[in-house]
PLY file of the C-alpha trace (Angstrom):
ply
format ascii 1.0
element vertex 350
property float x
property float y
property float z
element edge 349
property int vertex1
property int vertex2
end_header
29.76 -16.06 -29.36
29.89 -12.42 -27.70
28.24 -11.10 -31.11
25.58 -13.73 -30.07
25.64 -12.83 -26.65
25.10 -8.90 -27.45
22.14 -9.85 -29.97
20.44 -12.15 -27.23
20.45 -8.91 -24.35
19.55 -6.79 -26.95
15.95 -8.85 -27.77
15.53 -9.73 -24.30
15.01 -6.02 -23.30
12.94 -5.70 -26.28
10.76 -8.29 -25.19
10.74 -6.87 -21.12
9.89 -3.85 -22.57
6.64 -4.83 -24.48
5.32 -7.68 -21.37
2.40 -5.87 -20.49
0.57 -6.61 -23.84
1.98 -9.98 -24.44
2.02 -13.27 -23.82
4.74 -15.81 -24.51
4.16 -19.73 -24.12
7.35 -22.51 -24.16
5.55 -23.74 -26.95
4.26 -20.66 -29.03
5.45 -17.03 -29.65
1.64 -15.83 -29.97
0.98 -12.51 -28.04
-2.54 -11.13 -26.92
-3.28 -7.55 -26.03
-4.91 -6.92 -22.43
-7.63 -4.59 -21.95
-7.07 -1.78 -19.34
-8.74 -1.94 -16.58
-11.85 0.98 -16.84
-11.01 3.78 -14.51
-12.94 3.27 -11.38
-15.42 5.69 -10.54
-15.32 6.82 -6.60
-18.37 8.13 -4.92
-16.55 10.91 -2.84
-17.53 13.91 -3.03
-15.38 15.06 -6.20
-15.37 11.87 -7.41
-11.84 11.31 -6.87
-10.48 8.34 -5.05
-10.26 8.55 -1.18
-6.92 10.48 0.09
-5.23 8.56 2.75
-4.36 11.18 5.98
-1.56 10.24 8.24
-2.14 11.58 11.99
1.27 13.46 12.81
2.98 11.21 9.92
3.41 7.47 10.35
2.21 7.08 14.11
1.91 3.67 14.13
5.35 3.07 14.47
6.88 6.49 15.35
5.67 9.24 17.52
3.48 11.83 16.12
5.48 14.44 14.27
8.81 12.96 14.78
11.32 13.06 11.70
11.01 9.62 10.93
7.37 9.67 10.98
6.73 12.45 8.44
9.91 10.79 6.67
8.12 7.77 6.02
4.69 8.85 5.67
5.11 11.57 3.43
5.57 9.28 -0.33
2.37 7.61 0.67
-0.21 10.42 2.15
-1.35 13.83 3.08
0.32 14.54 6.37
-2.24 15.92 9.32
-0.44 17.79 11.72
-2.56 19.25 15.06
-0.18 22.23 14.69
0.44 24.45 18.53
2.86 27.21 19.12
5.19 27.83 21.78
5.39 31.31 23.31
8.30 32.74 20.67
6.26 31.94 17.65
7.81 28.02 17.27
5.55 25.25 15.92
4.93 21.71 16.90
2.79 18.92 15.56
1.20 17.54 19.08
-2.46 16.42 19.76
-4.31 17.79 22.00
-4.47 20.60 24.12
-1.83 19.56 26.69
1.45 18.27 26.36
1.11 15.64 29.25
0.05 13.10 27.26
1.93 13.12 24.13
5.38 14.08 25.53
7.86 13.54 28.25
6.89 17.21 29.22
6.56 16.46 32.93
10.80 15.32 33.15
11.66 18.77 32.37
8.56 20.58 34.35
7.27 19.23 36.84
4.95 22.20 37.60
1.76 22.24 36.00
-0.22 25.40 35.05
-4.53 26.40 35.36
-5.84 27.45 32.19
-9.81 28.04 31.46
-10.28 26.34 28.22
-14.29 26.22 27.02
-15.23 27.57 30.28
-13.38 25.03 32.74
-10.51 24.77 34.29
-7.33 22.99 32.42
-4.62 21.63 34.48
-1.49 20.43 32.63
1.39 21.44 30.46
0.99 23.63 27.77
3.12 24.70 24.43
2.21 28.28 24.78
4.31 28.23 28.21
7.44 27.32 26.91
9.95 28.88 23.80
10.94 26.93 20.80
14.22 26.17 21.89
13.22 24.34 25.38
10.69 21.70 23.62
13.05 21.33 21.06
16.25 20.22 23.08
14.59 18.69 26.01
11.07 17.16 25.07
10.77 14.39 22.95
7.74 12.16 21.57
5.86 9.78 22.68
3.70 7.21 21.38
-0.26 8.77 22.08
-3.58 7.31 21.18
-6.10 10.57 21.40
-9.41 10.26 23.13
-12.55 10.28 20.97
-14.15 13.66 20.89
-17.13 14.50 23.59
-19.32 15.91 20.83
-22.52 13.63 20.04
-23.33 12.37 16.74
-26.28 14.19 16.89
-25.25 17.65 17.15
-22.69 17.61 14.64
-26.09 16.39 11.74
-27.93 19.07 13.04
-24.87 21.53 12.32
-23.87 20.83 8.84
-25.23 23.40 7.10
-24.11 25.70 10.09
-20.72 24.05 9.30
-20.98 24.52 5.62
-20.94 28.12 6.11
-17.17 28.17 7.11
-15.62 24.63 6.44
-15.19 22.31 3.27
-15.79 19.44 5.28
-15.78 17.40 8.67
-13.45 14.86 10.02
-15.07 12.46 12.42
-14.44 9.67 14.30
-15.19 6.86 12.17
-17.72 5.40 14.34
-20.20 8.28 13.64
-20.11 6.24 9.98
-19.84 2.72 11.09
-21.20 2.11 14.68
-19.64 -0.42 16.68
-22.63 -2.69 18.94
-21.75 -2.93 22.43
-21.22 -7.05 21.36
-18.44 -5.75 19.34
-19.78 -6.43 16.05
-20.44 -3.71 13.32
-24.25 -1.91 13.60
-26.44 -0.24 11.04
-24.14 2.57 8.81
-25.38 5.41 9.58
-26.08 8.26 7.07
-23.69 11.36 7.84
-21.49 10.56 4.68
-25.02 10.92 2.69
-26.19 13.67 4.59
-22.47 15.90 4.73
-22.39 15.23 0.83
-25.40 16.83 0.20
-24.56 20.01 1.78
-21.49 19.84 0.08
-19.08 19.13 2.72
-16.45 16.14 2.66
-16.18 13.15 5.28
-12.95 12.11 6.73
-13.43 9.29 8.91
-10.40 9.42 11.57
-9.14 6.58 14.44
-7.43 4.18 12.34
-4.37 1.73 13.94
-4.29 -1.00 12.79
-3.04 -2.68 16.69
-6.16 -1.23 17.97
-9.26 -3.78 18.12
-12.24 -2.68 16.50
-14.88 -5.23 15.87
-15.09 -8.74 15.49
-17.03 -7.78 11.68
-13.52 -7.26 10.37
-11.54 -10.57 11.40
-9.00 -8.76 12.87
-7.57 -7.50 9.48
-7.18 -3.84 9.14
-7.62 -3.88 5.57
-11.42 -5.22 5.81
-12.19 -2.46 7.73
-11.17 0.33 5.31
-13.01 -1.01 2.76
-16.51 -0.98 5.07
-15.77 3.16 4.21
-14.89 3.06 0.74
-17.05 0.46 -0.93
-20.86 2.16 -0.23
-22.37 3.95 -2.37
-21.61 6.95 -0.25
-18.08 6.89 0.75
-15.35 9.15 2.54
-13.30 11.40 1.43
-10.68 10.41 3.26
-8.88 8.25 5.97
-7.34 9.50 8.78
-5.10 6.79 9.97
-1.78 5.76 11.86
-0.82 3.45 9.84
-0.93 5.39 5.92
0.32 2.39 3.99
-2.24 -0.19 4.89
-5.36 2.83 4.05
-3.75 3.09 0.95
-3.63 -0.81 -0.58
-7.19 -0.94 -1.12
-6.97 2.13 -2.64
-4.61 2.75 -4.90
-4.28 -0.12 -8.38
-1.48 -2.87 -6.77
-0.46 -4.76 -9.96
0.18 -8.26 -9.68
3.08 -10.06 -11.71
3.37 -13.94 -12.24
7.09 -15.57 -11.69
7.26 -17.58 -14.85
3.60 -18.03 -14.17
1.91 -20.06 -11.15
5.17 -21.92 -10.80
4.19 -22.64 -7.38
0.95 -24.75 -8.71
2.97 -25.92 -12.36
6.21 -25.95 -13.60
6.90 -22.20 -14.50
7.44 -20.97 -17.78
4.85 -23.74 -19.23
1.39 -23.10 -20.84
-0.24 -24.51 -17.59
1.57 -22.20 -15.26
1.03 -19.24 -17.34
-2.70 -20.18 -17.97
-3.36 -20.98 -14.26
-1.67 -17.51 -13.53
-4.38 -15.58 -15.78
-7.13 -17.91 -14.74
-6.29 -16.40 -11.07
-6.08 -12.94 -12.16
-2.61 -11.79 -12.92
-2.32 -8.44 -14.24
1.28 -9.08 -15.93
2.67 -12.41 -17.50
6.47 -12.27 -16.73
8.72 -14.14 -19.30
12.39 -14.64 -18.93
13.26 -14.87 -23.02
15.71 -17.60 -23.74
16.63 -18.05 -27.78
17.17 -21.68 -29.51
20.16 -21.89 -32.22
17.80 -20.89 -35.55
16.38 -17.65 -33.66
13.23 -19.24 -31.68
11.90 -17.13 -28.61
10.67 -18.87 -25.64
10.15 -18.33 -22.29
12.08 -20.31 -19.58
14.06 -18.52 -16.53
17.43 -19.92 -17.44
19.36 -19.97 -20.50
20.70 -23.12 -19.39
18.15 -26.44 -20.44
19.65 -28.62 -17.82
18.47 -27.45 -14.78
14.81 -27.11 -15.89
14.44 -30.23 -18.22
15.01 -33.40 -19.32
17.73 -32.04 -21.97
21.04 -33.82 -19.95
19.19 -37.30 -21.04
18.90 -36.12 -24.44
21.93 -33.88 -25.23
24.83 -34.52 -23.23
26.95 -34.14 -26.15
26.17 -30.20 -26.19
27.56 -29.65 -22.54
30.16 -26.65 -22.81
31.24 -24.04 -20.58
30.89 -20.45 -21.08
32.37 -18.51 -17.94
30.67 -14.94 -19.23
27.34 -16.75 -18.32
27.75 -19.13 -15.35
31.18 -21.28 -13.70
29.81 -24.52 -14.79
29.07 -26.74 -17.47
25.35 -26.43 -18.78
23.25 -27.41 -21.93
22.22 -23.43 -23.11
19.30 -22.97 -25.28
21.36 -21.23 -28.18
23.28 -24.64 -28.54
19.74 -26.45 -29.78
17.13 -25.42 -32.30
13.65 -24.84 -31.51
12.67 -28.75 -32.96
14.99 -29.98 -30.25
13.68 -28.05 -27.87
10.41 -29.26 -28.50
11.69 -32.76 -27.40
12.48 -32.08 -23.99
10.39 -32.35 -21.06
10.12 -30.23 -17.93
11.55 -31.50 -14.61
8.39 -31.49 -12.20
10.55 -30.82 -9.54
10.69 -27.07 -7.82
0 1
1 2
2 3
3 4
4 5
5 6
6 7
7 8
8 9
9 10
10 11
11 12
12 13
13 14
14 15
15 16
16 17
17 18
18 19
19 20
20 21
21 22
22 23
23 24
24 25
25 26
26 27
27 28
28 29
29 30
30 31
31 32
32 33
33 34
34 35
35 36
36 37
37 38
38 39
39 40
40 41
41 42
42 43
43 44
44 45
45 46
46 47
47 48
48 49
49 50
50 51
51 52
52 53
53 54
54 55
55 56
56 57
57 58
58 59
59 60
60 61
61 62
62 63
63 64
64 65
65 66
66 67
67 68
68 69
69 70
70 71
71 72
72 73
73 74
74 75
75 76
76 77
77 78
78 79
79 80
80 81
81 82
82 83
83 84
84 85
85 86
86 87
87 88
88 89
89 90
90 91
91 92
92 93
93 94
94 95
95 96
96 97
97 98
98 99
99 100
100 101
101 102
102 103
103 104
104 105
105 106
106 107
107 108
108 109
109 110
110 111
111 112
112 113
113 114
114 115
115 116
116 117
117 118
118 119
119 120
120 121
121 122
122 123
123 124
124 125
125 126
126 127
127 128
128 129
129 130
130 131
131 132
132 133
133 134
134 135
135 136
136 137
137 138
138 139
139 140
140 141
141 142
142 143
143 144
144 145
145 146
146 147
147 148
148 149
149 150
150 151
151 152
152 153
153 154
154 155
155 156
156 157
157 158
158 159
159 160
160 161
161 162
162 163
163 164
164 165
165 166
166 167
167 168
168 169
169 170
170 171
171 172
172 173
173 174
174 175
175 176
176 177
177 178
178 179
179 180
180 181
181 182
182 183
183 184
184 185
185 186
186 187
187 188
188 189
189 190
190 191
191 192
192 193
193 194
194 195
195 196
196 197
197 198
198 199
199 200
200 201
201 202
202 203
203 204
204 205
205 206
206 207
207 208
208 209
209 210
210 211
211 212
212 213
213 214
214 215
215 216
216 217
217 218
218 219
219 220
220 221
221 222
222 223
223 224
224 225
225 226
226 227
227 228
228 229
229 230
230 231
231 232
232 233
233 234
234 235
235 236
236 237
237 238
238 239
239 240
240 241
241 242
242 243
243 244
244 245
245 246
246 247
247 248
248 249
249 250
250 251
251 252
252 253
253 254
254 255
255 256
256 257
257 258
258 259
259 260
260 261
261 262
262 263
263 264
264 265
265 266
266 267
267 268
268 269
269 270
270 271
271 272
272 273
273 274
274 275
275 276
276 277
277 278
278 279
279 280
280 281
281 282
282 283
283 284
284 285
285 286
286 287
287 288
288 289
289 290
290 291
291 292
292 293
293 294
294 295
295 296
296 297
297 298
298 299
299 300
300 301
301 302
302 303
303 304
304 305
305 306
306 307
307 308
308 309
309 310
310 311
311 312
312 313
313 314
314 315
315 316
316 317
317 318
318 319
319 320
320 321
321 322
322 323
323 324
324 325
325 326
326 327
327 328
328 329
329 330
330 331
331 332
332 333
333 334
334 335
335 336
336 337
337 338
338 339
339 340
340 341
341 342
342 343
343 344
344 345
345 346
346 347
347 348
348 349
């Protein structure tokens, strides 16, 4: 039996191994190669896919530039960090030009400092005031939405090929791409991508959250709204998010795998549940390789015939116990050849 045993582990990685050209049926061993999908062709401006950005890591749920937000984010995206220095040389990842908003700055100091910034007075906390050593043990993070730049849409078309001259590209807010209608639903695209791409500069769209409310054009699903800037025929470079993980599901291939088929519509491991699972699209057919007495490979998801079919009606006679594989008494599929097996009926039960 353990000779057996070894021989049966030893096909069933075999067969694991080789799933994603094959197909197994309970009632045929015939395989059938899959095509690979054709590489999809992205219209950025390199023609690679769209890179997903996280703002100060994974924002959504951490503050910006924490340790668990880089942590998180960094296995999934390109990590943008709005980089300021403190007065000994130190280096934070904060937005903006003031501390206020982004930290608990004001705890430790409540004095606020005057500083002409573009030609106007500035009034807040600022990194440059401080050394590395007093933001590091007494300001922490906070949770900070930034404000949408005060530079027109206009302004920044006239100024690509200004911008060209010193830059490899522009990150905007993403409503310079899609407008939003004062009735909340989307407006006409506009064409900056278009225009940015032909002077040879790439388009990263930024302001992604996924708990922020956009427009009533998406349905309230984050994903939707992605793909309004990466499925034109001019798309971004790249998405400048909070939330890196959900920017990069329409993006990068997601493979889907059946469980012995649509066994939620069919009885898995039979010819309808594995047809209804490629008739919906499945990428991989799964198949948990059971083996009758004279060698026969099927698919089912237990070695044991009695809790899937009709084989305790047919076979109770063949009932034994074999501890190695489960504590009680079952019908196994190595006890009955592949004629017998053909007998038995699947319980429509789930």
């Amino acid at each position: 039996m353990n000779k057996m045993l070894r021989s049966l582990f030893l096909v069933l990685l075999l067969i694991h191994a080789t799933l994603a050209t094959q197909k197994l049926s309970l009632s045929s061993l015939s395989t059938s190669s899959r095509i690979s999908s054709p590489t999809k062709i992205w219209s950025t401006l390199s023609g690679s896919k769209p890179v997903v950005v996280a703002r100060g890591g994974f924002t959504g749920l951490f503050p910006e530039g924490s340790t668990e937000a880089i942590g998180i984010s960094k296995e999934i995206s390109i990590f943008l960090c709005n980089l300021q220095f403190t007065k000994d040389a130190g280096a934070f990842c904060v937005t903006g030009i003031k501390l206020d908003n982004a930290t608990n700055i004001a705890t430790f100091d409540p004095k606020l400092k005057t500083y002409k910034i573009n030609g106007k007075d500035v009034q807040g906390h600022f990194m440059v005031d401080y050394t590395g050593a007093q933001i590091d043990h007494n300001v922490t993070m906070a949770l900070y939405f930034p404000p949408t730049t005060k530079q027109p849409y206009g302004s920044i078309v006239k100024d690509l090929a200004a911008i060209k001259s010193y830059a490899l590209g522009i990150m905007v807010p993403k409503e310079y791409i899609c407008p939003i209608k004062p009735d909340k639903y989307m407006g006409t695209p506009t064409t900056l991508v278009y225009d940015a791409h032909k002077q040879g500069l790439e388009v990263y769209a930024s302001g992604f959250a996924n708990d922020l409310f956009s427009s009533y054009s998406y349905n309230y699903d984050p994903t939707a709204e992605y793909l309004q800037f990466i499925e034109k025929e001019e798309i971004v470079d790249g998405l400048v998010t909070d939330f890196p993980s959900t920017a990069s599901n329409p993006i990068e291939p997601v493979f889907i795998i059946s469980n012995n088929g649509a066994s939620g519509v069919y009885p898995g491991s039979t010819d309808l549940a594995y047809q209804k699972a490629i008739d919906d699209g499945v990428d991989i057919i799964d198949c948990s390789v059971q083996m009758t007495k004279d060698g026969i490979l099927f698919c089912l998801n237990t070695v044991d015939l009695m809790a899937d079919t009709t084989a305790m009606t047919k076979f109770m006679s063949r009932t034994s116990n074999i501890p190695e594989i489960q504590p009680k008494t079952g019908i196994f599929s190595f006890d009955l050849t592949w004629n017998e097996i053909q007998t038995l009926q699947r319980n429509t039960f789930i």
